[in-house]
Structure formats: structure tokens, C-alpha cells
C-alpha positions as CSV (number, residue, x, y, z in Angstrom):
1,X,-46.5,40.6,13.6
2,X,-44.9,42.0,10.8
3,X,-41.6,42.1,12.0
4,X,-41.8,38.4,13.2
5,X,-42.5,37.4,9.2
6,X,-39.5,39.7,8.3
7,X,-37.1,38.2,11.3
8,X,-38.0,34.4,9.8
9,X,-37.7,35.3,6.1
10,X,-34.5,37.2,7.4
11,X,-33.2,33.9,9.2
12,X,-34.3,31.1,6.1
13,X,-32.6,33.2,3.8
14,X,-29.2,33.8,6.2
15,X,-29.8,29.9,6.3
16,X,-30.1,29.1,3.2
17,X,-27.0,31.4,1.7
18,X,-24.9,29.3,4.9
19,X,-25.5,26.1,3.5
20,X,-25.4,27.0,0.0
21,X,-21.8,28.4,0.6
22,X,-20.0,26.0,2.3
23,X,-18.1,23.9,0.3
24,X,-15.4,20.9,1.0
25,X,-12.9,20.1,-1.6
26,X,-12.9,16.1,-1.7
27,X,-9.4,15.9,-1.1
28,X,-8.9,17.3,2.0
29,X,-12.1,14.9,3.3
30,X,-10.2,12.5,1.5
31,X,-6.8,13.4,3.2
32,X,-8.8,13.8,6.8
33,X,-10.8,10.7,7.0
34,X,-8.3,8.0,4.9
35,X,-7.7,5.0,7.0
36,X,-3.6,5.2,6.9
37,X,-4.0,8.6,9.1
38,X,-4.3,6.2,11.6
39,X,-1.9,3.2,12.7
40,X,-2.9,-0.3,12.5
41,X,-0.7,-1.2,15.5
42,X,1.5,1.4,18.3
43,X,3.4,0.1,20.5
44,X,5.0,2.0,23.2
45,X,8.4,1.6,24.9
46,X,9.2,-1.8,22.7
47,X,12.0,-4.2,22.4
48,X,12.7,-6.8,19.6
49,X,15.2,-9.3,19.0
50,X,16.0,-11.0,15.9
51,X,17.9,-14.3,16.1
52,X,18.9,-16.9,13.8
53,X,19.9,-20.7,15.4
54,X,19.8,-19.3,18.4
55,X,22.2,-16.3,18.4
56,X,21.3,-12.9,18.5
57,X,21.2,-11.0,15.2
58,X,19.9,-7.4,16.2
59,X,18.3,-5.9,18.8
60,X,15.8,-2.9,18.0
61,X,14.3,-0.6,21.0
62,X,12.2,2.8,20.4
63,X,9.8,4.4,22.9
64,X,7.0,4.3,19.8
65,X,6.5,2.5,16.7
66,X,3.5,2.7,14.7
67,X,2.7,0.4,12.2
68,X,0.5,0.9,8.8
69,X,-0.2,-2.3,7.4
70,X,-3.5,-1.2,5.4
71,X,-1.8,1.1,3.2
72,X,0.0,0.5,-1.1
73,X,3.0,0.3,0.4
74,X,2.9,-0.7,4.5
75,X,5.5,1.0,6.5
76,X,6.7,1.1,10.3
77,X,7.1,4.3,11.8
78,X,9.2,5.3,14.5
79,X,8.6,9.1,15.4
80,X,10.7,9.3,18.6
81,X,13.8,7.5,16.6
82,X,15.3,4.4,17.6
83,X,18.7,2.2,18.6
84,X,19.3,-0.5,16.8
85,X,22.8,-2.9,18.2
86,X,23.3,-5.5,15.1
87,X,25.7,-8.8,16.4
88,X,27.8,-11.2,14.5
89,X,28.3,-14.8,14.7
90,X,30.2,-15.0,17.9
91,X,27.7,-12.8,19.3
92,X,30.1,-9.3,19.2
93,X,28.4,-5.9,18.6
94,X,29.3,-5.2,15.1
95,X,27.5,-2.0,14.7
96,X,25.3,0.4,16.6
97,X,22.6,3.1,15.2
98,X,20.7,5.9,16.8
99,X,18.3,8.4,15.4
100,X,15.7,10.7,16.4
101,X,12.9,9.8,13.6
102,X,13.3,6.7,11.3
103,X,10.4,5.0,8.7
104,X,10.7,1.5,6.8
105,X,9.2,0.6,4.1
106,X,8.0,-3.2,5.1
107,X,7.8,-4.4,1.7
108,X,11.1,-3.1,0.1
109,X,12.8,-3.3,3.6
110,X,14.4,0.2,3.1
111,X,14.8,2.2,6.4
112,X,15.3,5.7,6.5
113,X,16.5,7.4,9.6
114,X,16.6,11.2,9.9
115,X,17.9,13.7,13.0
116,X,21.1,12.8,14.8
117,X,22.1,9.6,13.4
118,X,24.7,8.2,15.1
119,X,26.5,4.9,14.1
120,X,29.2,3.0,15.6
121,X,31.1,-0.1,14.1
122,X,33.1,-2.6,15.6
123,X,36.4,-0.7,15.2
124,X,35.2,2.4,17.1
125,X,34.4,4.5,14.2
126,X,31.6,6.6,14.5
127,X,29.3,7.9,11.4
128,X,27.3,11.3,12.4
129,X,25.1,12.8,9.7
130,X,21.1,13.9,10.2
131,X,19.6,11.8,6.9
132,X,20.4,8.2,6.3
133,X,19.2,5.5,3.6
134,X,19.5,1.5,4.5
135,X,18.9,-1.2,1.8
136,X,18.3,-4.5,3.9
137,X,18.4,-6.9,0.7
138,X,21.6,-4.6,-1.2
139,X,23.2,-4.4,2.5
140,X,23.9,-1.4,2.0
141,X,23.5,2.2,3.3
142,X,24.0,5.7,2.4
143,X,23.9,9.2,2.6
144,X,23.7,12.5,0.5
145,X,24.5,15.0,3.8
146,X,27.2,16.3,5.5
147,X,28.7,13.6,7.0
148,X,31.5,13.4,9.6
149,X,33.4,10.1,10.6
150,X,35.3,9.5,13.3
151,X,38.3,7.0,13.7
152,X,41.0,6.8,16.3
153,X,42.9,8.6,14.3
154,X,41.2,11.6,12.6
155,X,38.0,13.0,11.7
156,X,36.9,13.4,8.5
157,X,34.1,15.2,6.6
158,X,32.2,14.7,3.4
159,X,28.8,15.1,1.2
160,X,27.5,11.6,1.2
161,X,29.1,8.5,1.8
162,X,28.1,4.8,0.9
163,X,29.0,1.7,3.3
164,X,27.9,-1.7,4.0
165,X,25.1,-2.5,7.0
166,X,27.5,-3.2,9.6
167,X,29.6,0.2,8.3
168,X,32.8,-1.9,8.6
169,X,33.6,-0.8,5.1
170,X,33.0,2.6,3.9
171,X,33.3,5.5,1.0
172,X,33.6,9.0,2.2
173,X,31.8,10.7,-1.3
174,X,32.8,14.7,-1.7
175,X,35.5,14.8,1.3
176,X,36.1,17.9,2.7
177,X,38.5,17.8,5.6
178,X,40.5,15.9,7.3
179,X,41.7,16.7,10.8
180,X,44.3,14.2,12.6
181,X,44.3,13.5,16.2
């Protein structure tokens, strides 16, 4: 009997030092349970097109976007990248972009696309960096990584460059290299 009173008094007291100890810092609940862990909207294996009186302005396609719309600042997330084809007037391809990863900020309409960018213009020049910084309202875009662009004619290598959307016009910043074809 005496050793069942010990065992209980043993166990309450095991208990009691379990509870006691255990301790959450409010942050990480915070961090685990907030509500923009968790994507408003996902859409798998999408397609969108943008057009203006009836002509095609851009065409966007990703195999997942996720949107957070309950968040400060809302944002679309694209984790498995994206291909975006923008069009002119007369309904040419003016510019193509591919990345593996890419986030935009809704509300500033600043994209950001990381891993294996690729981007083509309409004279067959091709922009290849991994980290790239697109201001929809400044139409402008921009990088502070290696870059390497290549033209008919040569290839050429920088640290950062700056060009317009469409990447018809562009500045080469920090050039390293230039090889000729």
C-alpha cells in the first residue's frame, strides 16, 4: 500500500514539474498560427491574359500561384516560377520572362523574380541573371547580379544592369567582358 502512495506522489509531482516547465515563446505561436502562413487563393497550373481594346497585352502561366490578400502588404506568390510573353500593339511578342521563383507585391506592383531568369526581347537578345527587380508603374527593371546578355553579335557580362519592361533599351552597370561572335 505504501508503495502505491509513493508511486502517485511520484507521478503528481513528475506531473506537475512537466507542466510547470514547458514553456512557448509567443512568437513562434505567433509565427506558427498567423493567418498569412496560409494562402487566401492557390491555383494550380493557371493561365492569364491581360488585354486592352481587345488586343493582347501579356500572357502569364505558372504551375502555382498563391495569393495572400489578408496580409499589410498582399502579395502573389509564385514558388515554381513563371513565363510571362508581354505583346505590343500590333500584337508582336516584345519580350519574354522565365524564372524558377517570383513574388509581387499587389499593392506597389513590384515583381521579383529569382533562379534562372531568362528574358528575351524582340531583337533576340537574351538577359540571364538569377535575381531580378520589376517596377510596373516606373516600367522599369533591374538587377544587382551577375548578369550576362546576349545579342547576335557578342556576349557580354556585368554586375547589375537597368532596362525598361519590355528590355528593348538597356544599361549594362559594372561590365566585365565582352566576347564577340
Amino acid at each position: 500500500m505504501k508503495e502505491h502512495i509513493y508511486l502517485i506522489n511520484f507521478l503528481i509531482i513528475c506531473l506537475t514539474l512537466f507542466f510547470f516547465s514547458c514553456e512557448n515563446s509567443i512568437e513562434k505561436v505567433k509565427t506558427l498560427t498567423a493567418i498569412n502562413n496560409v494562402p487566401d487563393e492557390t491555383m494550380m497550373n493557371f493561365e492569364v491574359v491581360q488585354t486592352e481594346y481587345a488586343r493582347m497585352v501579356y500572357k502569364l502561366t505558372s504551375p502555382r500561384l498563391e495569393r495572400f490578400l489578408q496580409v499589410k502588404e498582399p502579395y502573389e506568390l509564385f514558388p515554381k516560377g513563371l513565363h510571362l510573353q508581354m505583346y505590343d500593339s500590333l500584337q508582336h511578342l516584345t519580350s519574354d520572362v522565365k524564372c524558377n521563383y517570383a513574388i509581387r507585391k499587389t499593392r506597389d506592383k513590384i515583381m521579383e523574380g529569382k533562379y534562372n531568369v531568362e528574358i528575351t526581347n524582340i531583337k533576340g537578345e537574351k538577359l540571364n541573371t538569377e535575381h531580378i527587380i520589376w517596377d510596373e508603374n516606373k516600367d522599369k527593371m533591374w538587377s544587382d547580379d551577375k548578369v550576362k546578355i546576349t545579342t547576335p553579335t557578342e556576349i557580354l557580362f556585368g554586375n547589375g544592369f537597368e532596362s525598361n519592361s519590355d528590355f528593348s533599351k538597356y544599361k549594362i552597370r559594372h561590365l566585365t567582358g565582352t566576347i564577340y561572335r
